[in-house]
Every structure is written in structure tokens, then in C-alpha cells.
C-alpha positions in Angstrom: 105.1 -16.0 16.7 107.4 -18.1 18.5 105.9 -22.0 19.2 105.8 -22.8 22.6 108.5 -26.2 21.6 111.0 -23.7 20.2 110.9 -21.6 24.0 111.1 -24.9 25.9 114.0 -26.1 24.0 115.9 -22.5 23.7 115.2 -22.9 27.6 116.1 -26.0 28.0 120.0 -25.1 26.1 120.2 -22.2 28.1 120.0 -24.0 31.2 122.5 -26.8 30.1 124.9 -23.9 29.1 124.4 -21.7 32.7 125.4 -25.4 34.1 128.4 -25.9 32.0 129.7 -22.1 32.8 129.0 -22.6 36.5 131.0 -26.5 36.6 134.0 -24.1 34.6 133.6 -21.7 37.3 134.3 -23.6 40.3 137.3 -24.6 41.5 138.4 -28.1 40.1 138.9 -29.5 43.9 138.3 -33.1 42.2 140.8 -32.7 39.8 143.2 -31.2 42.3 142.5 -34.1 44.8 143.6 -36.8 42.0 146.6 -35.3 40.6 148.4 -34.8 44.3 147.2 -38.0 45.3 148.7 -38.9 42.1 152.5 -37.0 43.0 152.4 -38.3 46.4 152.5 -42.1 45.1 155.2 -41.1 42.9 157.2 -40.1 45.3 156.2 -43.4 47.6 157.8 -45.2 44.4 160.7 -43.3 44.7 160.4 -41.5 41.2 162.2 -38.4 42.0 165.3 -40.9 42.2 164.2 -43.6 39.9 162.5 -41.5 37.2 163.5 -38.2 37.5 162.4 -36.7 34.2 158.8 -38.2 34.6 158.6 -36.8 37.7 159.9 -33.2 37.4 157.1 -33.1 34.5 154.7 -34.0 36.7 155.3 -31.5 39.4 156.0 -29.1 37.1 152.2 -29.4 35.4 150.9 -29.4 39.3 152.6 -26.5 39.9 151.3 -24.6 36.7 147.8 -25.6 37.6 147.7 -24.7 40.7 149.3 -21.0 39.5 146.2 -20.9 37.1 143.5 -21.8 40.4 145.2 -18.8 42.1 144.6 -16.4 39.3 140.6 -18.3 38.9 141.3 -19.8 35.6 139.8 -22.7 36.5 138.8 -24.7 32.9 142.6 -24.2 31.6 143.9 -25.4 35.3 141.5 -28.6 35.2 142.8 -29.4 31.8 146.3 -29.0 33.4 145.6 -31.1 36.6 144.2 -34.3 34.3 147.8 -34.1 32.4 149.7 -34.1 35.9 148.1 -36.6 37.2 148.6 -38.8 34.0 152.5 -38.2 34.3 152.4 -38.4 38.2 151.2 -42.1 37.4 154.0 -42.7 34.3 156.3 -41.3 36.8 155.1 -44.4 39.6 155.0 -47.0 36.9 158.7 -46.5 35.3 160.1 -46.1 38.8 158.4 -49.5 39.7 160.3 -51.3 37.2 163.4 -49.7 37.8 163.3 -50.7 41.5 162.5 -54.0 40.3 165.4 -53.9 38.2 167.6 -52.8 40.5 166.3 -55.4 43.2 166.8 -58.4 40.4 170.5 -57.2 40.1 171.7 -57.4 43.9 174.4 -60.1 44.6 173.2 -63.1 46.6 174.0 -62.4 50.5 177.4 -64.3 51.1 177.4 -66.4 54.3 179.0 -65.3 57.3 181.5 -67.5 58.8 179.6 -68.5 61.6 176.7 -70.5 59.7 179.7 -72.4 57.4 179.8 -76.2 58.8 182.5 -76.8 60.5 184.5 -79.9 59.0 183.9 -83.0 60.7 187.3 -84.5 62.3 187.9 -88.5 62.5 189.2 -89.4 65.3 189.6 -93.2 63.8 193.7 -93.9 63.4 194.8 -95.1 60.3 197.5 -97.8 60.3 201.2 -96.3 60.0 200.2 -92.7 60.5 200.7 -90.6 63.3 197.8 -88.3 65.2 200.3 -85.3 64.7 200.1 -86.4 60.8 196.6 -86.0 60.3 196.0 -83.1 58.3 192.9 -81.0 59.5 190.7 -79.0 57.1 189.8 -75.6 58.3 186.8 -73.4 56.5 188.3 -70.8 54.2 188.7 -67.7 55.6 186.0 -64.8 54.4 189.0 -62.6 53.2 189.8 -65.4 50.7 186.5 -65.0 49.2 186.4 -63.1 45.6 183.8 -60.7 45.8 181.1 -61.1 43.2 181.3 -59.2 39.9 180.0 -56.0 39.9 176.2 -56.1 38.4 175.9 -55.4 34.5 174.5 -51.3 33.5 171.8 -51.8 32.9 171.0 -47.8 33.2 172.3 -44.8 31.7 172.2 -41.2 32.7 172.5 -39.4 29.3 174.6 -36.5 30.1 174.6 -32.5 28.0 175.9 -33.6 24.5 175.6 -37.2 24.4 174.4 -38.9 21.5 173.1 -42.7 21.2 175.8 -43.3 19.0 178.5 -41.5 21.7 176.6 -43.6 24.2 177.1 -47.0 22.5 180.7 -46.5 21.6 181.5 -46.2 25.2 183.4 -49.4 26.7 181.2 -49.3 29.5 177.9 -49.6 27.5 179.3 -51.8 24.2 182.1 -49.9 23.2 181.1 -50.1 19.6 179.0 -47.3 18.1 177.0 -49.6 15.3 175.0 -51.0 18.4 173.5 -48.0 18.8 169.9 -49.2 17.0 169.8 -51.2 20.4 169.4 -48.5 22.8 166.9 -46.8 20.7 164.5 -50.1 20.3 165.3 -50.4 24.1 163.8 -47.2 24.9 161.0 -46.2 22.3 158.8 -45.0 24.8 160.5 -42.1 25.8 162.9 -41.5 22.4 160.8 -40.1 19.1 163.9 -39.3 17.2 166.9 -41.3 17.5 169.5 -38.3 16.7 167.6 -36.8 19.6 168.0 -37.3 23.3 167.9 -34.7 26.1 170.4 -34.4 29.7 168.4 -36.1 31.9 166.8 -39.0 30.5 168.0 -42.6 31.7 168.1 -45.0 29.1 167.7 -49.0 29.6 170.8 -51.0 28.2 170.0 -53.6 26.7 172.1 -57.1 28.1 172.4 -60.6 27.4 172.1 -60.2 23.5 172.7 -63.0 20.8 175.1 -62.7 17.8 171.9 -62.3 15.3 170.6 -59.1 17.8 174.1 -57.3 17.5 174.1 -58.1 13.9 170.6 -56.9 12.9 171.7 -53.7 14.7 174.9 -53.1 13.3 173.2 -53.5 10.3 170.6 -51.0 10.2 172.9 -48.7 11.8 174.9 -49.0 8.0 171.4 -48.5 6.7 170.1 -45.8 8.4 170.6 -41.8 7.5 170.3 -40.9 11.5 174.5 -40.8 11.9 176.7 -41.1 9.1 178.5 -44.2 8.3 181.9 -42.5 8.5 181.7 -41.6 12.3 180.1 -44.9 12.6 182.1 -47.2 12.4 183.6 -50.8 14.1 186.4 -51.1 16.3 189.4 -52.7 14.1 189.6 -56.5 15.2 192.9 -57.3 17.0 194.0 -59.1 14.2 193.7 -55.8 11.9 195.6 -53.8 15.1 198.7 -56.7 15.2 199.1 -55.7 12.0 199.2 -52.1 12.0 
């Protein structure tokens, strides 16, 4: 005969598990709320631009859950909506501090003509020269100014076939394939595998480095198994080109 503490707790699991079932069979309306709260401050952040690959992911989970609320698969779709709203929010962040990026590179605004001080004239006569010797100083003309140097890359699109090695030999980037450790320490977070990158991606470049940073790179690049050493190699010095 069954004790009346073994019904109340069969009881007891039985109603916990009706509650779970009935929580799974609702529509995740919380869950939803989050994750396109989520995309919509992604987009405020300018991710599709600044961090596309994030941000396609993201959309592209939101879209599969809400396929899988359509068809009432609600406890796979909740799973789903927690994961797009995590990359909605990656998305946001790595756009941030590419607009920050972008906003630390702008030139200094030149001033216009107008706000330049005009040069004071002396009107006091020097003995032995003439008023119509007197040399006046006139402001330099704004198409005399050299524009400033174009900002440094400090962003890559990786394009269908590229490699990091490809990349790094590129004049525009380092124009010496060896560096090509830098890019992947640069960009860990989104690179598992160095010999594998994807179209789409946009890699930091790493700028302002010291003789001891190209160094250590071009030295595990020798060490490393990722490219072989024979299609890695340094550009001939321009001694070794005079005298080829």
C-alpha cells in the first residue's frame, strides 16, 4: 500500500512537470521582446555597416526563431532567441569600437581663411626706406595648404580567397608576409584557426609597432607549421636587389 508521503511527493513532481510543459508551451514573448530589442540597438550602433558579420548572424538566428514560433516549436525557438540576442549585443559592442576607431582617425578641421589673423602692418617709417619698400605679409592662401595624410588602415575587408599571409604581404597592410602572426593576435576573438578566415570578416591592423613586435612575429611565423616557410618569405633588402 502506497504511503500517503510517497502520493504527495509523486504529486507534488507531477505538478512541477505540468508547469514546466506548460512554460515550453507558450510562446516565448519575453525572449522575443529581448532579442529585437537587442537587433534594434545594433542597428542604432550602426552594425550592419560597422560589423557586418556579427550582425547578419544575429538576424539570421532572429529570423530562424521566429520560423520555429510560427510552426509552435516554442522550447527550440527560446533557445534560439537567447543566442540572437547574445550576438545582437556582440554585434553593438564591436561596432562601438569601430566607430570609435574611425572617429579617433579623422584629420583635425583645418581653419578657414576667415578666422586666420590677419598680419599686423607698421605703419612706423624706418630711416632710408621708402613706404613703397615695405614688404607686406599676406596669409597663405588655403590652396597652398598640403592636405593631411591620408589616415593609416586600420581595417581590412578579407575578400573570397585571401589568406593572413596574402593579407600581410600586401603593401598596403605591411607588404611583408612574415607579419602575418600580427593580424592573427590582433584579431583572436573572431579567428580560431589562423590558416582559416572567411569573405566577410574585417580584421583590425595592427599600427604603430616597435622593432622587437615585428621581430617576435616574423619569428614565429619561421616557427610555425600554419604557411610554409617557402611561400613565406622576406622581401629582398634593396641592397640584395642593387645587386641582382
Amino acid at each position: 500500500m502506497t504511503s500517503p508521503v510517497s502520493t504527495m511527493r509523486f504529486l507534488v513532481l507531477l505538478t512541477f512537470q505540468l508547469l514546466m510543459l506548460s512554460a515550453c508551451a507558450s510562446i516565448p514573448q519575453t525572449e522575443l521582446r529581448i532579442a529585437q530589442t537587442a537587433l534594434e540597438d545594433a542597428i542604432a550602433a550602426e552594425a550592419p555597416r560597422l560589423a557586418p558579420f556579427d550582425y547578419q548572424h544575429a538576424e539570421e538566428t532572429l529570423n530562424e526563431a521566429k520560423g520555429l514560433i510560427a510552426d509552435q516549436r516554442y522550447m527550440t525557438a527560446r533557445h534560439l532567441l537567447t543566442l540572437a540576442a547574445s550576438r545582437a549585443l556582440l554585434a553593438r559592442e564591436r561596432a562601438s569600437t569601430h566607430q570609435d576607431q574611425e572617429e579617433s582617425l579623422q584629420p583635425p578641421e583645418k581653419t578657414s581663411p576667415s578666422q586666420e589673423k590677419a598680419p599686423v602692418r607698421s605703419h612706423s617709417k624706418k630711416p632710408g626706406v621708402r613706404p613703397s619698400e615695405v614688404k607686406t605679409t599676406h596669409p597663405s592662401s588655403p590652396s597652398s595648404v598640403e592636405p593631411p595624410p591620408p589616415p593609416p588602415l586600420t581595417l581590412y575587408h578579407v575578400r573570397e580567397g585571401e589568406t593572413l599571409q596574402s593579407i600581410a604581404s600586401q603593401q598596403k597592410v605591411y607588404g611583408d608576409s612574415l607579419l602575418w602572426p600580427l593580424l592573427y593576435k590582433a584579431n583572436r576573438d573572431q579567428i580560431k584557426d589562423p590558416s582559416h578566415i572567411y569573405p566577410g570578416q574585417e580584421l583590425m591592423i595592427p599600427r604603430d609597432l616597435s622593432d622587437s613586435d615585428l621581430s617576435e612575429a616574423k619569428e614565429t611565423a619561421r616557427s610555425s607549421t600554419t604557411f610554409p616557410l617557402e611561400r613565406a618569405t622576406e622581401p629582398p633588402s634593396p641592397a640584395i636587389e642593387t645587386a641582382l
